[in-house]
C-alpha atoms as one frame of an Amber mdcrd trajectory, in Angstrom:
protein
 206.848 144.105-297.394 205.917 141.772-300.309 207.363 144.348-302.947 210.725
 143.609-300.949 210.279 140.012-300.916 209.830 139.599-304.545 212.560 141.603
-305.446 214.580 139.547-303.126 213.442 136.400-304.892 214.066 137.681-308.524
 217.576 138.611-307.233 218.250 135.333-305.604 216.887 133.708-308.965 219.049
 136.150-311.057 222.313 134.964-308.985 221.406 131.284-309.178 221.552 131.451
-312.944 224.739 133.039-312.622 226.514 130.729-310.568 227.801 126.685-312.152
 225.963 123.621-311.743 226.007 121.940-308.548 228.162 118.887-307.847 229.005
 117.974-304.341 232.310 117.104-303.304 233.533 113.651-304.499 235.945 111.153
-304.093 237.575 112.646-307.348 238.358 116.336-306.040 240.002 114.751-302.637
 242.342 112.722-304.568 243.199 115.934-306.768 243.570 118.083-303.475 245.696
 115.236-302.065 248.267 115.022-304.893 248.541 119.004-304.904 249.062 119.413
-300.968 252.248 119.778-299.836 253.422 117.398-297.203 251.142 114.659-298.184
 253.229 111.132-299.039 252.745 108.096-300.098 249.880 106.659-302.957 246.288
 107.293-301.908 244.539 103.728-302.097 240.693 104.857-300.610 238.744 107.812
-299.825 235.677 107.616-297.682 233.089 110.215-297.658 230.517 110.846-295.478
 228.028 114.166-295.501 227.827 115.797-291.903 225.885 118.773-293.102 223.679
 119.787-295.895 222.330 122.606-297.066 221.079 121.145-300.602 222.665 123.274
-303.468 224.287 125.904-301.072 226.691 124.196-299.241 227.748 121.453-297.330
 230.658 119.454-294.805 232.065 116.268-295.693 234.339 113.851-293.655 236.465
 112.386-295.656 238.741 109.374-294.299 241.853 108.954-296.827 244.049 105.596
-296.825 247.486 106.160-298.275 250.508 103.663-298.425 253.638 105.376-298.111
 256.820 103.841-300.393 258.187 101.700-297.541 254.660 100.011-296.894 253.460
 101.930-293.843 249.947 102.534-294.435 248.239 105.778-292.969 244.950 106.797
-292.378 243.800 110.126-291.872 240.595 112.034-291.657 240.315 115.617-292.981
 236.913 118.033-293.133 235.793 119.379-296.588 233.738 122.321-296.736 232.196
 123.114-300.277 230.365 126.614-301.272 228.428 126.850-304.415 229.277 130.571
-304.048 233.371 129.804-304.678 233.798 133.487-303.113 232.707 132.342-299.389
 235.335 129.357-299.827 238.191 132.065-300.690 236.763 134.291-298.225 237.025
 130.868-295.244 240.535 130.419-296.543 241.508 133.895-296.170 240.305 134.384
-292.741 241.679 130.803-291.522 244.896 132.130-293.553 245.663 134.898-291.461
 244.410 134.481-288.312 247.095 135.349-285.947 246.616 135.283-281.880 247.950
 138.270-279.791 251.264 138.174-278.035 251.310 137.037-274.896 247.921 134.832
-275.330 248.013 131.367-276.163 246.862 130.470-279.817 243.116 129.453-279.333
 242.639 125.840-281.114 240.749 125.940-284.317 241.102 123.512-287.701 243.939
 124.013-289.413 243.511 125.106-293.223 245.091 122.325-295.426 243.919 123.564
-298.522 241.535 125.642-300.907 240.252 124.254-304.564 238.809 127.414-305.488
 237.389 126.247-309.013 235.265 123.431-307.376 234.428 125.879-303.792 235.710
 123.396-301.851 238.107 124.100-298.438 240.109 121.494-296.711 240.190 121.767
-292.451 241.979 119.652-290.113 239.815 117.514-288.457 240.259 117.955-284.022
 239.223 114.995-281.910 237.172 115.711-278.922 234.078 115.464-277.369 231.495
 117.994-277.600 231.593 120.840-274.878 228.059 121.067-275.149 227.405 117.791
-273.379 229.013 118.993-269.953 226.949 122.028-269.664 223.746 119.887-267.528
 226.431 118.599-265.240 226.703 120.436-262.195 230.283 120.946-261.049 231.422
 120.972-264.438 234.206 123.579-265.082 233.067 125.952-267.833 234.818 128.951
-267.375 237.200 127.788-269.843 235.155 128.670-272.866 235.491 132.210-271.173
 239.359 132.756-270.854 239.029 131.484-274.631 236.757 133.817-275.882 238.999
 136.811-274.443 241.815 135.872-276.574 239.395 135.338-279.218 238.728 138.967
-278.930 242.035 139.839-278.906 243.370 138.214-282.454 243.428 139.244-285.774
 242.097 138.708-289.020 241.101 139.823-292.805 238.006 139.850-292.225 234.905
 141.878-294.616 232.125 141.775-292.505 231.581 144.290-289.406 228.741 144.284
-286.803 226.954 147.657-286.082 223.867 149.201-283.933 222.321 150.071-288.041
 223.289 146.573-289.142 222.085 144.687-286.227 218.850 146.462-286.201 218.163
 145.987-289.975 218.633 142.464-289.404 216.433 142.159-286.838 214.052 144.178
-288.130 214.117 141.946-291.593 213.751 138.544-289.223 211.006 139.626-287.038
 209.155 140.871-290.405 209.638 136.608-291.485 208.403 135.467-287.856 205.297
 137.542-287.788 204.316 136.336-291.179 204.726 133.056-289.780 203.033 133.618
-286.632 200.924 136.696-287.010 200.084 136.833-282.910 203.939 137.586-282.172
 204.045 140.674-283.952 202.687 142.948-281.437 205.080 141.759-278.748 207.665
 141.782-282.097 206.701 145.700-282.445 207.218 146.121-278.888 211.069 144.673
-278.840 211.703 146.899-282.468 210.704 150.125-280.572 212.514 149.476-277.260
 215.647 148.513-279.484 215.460 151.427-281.802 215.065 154.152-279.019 218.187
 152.307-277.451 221.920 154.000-277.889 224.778 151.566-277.365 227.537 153.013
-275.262 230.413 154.160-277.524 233.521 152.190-276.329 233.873 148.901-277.779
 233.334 147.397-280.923 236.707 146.335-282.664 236.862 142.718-281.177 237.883
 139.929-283.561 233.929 138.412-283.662 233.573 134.749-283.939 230.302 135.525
-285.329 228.522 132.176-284.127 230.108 131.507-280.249 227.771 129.242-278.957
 228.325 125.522-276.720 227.729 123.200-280.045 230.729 125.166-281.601 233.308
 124.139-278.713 234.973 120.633-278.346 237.043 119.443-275.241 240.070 117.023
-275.723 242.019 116.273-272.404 241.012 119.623-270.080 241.497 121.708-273.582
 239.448 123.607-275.701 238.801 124.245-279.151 236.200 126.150-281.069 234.997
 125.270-284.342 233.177 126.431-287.747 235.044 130.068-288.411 233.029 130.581
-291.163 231.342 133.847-289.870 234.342 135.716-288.384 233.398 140.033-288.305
 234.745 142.506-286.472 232.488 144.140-283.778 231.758 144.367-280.163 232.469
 141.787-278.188 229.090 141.955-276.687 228.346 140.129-279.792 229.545 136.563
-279.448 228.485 136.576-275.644 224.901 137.298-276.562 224.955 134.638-279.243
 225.907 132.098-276.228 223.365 133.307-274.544 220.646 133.257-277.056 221.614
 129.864-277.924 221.456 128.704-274.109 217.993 129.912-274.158 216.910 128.170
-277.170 218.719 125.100-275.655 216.480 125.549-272.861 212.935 125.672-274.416
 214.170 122.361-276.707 214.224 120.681-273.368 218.191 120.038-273.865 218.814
 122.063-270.709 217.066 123.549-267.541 216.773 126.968-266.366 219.750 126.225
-263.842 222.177 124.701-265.895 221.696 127.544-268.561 221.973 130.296-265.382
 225.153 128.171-264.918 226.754 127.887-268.299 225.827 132.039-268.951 227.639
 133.206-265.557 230.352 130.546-266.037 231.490 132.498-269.637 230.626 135.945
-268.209 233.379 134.861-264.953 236.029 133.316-267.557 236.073 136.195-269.897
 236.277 138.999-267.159 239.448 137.077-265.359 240.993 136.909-268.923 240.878
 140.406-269.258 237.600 140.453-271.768 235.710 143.685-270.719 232.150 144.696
-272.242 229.103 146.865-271.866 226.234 145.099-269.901 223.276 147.222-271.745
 224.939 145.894-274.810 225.152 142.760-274.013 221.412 142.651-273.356 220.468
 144.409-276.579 222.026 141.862-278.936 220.805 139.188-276.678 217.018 140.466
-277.660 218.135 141.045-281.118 219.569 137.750-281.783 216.930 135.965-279.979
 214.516 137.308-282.637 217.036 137.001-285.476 217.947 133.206-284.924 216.081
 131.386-282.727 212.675 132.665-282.799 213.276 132.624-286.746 214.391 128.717
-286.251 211.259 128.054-284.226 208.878 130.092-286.553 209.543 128.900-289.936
 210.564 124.867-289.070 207.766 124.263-286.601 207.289 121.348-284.382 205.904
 119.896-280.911 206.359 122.604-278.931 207.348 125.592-281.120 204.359 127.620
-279.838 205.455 127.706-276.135 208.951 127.964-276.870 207.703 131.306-279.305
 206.082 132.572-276.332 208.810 132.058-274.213 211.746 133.358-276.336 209.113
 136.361-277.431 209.133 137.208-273.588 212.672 136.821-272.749 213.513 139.056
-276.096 211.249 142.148-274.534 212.839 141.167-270.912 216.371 141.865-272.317
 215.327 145.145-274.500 213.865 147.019-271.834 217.159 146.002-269.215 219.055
 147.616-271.759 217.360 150.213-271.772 217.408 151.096-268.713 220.648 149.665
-267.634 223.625 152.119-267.265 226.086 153.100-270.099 228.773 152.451-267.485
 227.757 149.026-265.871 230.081 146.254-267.412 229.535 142.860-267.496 229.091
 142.310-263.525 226.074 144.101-263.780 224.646 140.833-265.886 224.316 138.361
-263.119 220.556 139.088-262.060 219.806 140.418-265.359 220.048 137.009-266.976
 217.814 135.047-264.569
């Protein structure tokens, strides 16, 4: 395991060399995207920038609030979302799949930030910018009407896109494999239970229907925002094609994580999990239940017990525990769930 490592590390070093300096977005590229856009008017007087998200040297999101003055006087304000990529390729690759994503016919076009622009040379994309408030924040209020984020996920599903990156059985289980590898070197007393969830998952077929749903690649609550009843869904950055079994166990794998941060309780996340499983069935969205349940363990140990392994804090060791133990509960349900047994089948398993 530590040949592997290093040879990932003189890779990663090898790239870095490769690729330009690092300058983050400035008040200097907006104003050159703004005079290039089409449709913009008017003089640009001020541009405001404020970092939302960093990930130092890799990539971040700016808002950026533009004043312009338009030739009769009017003055305009607008706010606009810049998403930079020291690797210029995963900009192009942003703009491409915003570029052509096309809804089916007969489903309403799911809301998402419109693409305004690309500066490929500086890695830089330019998104709309959607007012709302954050879905997440109605999911601890009982009575709250969730099934939304279901119907909306089914036409998800049902859209297309250029897309490069595809979600298999081999894939998933590499990546798993490669994440629970990090966590036990972090926490050496997870790996047997880590073991454990590898073998159950390995001896595990998936059914064979499925798999060619339009993924978004990240579905969870924090990536939803409500404006007057509607929804839209936000940061398309990992878009894949795959079963659709994918993005529900990402919602559900986040719910639990939500839960051992203390941001929810065990009800509201039973709530929020059958509430998405009851909006994507009535919308048509069909899935595998034993699927369901083996990318649930497999992203619990790929993102969330990685989050809580490697950036500790009060309470990491619990949650670890507890995520550990829901990852094995969902491995061996898949295991011995039915090949046959859809999503309906779900409602005790997630308990």
């Amino acid at each position: 395991m530590s040949t592997l490592r290093a040879g990932s590390v003189a890779a990663a070093a090898a790239v870095a060399v490769a690729r330009p300096e690092w300058r983050p977005v400035d008040e200097r590229d907006v104003a050159a995207w703004w005079r290039r856009a089409p449709g913009t008017r008017g003089r640009l007087e001020r541009v405001t920038i404020a970092v939302v998200r960093d990930a130092p040297g890799k990539r971040l999101t700016a808002r950026c609030r533009l004043e312009s003055v338009a030739r009769d006087g009017r003055r305009e304000r607008v706010t606009v979302y810049a998403k930079q990529y020291r690797r210029r390729d995963l900009a192009e690759r942003l703009a491409r799949q915003l570029g052509t994503l096309r809804f089916a016919p007969g489903d309403a076009p799911v809301r998402v930030p419109r693409l305004l622009g690309l500066d490929a040379r500086r890695g830089v994309v330019y998104l709309e910018a959607l007012a709302g408030s954050r879905f997440e924040s109605t999911l601890a209020t009982p009575g709250s009407a969730l099934e939304p984020a279901g119907a909306l996920l089914a036409a998800f599903h049902r859209a297309t896109a250029e897309v490069e990156k595809q979600v298999t059985r081999a894939s998933e289980l590499a990546r798993t494999r490669e994440c629970a590898q990090e966590v036990a070197l972090a926490l050496p007393g997870s790996a047997p239970a880590l073991d454990r969830i590898l073998t159950v998952l390995s001896a595990t077929r998936w059914p064979r229907a499925g798999g060619h749903a339009l993924l978004h690649g990240s579905f969870r609550p924090n990536h939803l925002l409500r404006q007057r009843g509607a929804l839209a869904v936000l940061d398309l950055e990992s878009l894949r094609i795959g079963p659709a079994g994918y993005d529900i166990a990402n919602w559900i794998a986040a719910l639990h994580y939500a839960e051992v941060e203390g941001r929810l309780d065990a009800a509201a996340r039973r709530r929020a999990t059958r509430a998405l499983l009851r909006g994507y069935a009535a919308s048509g969205g069909a899935e595998s239940g034993a699927r369901v349940l083996w990318l649930t363990a497999a992203l619990l140990v790929q993102k969330q017990l990685l989050k809580l392994a490697t950036r500790p804090g009060p309470g990491s060791a619990a949650g670890v525990r507890t995520l550990l133990a829901r990852a094995g509960r969902c491995a061996d349900r898949a295991a011995a769930m039915r090949a046959r047994d859809g999503l309906d089948a779900l409602a005790g398993e997630l308990a």
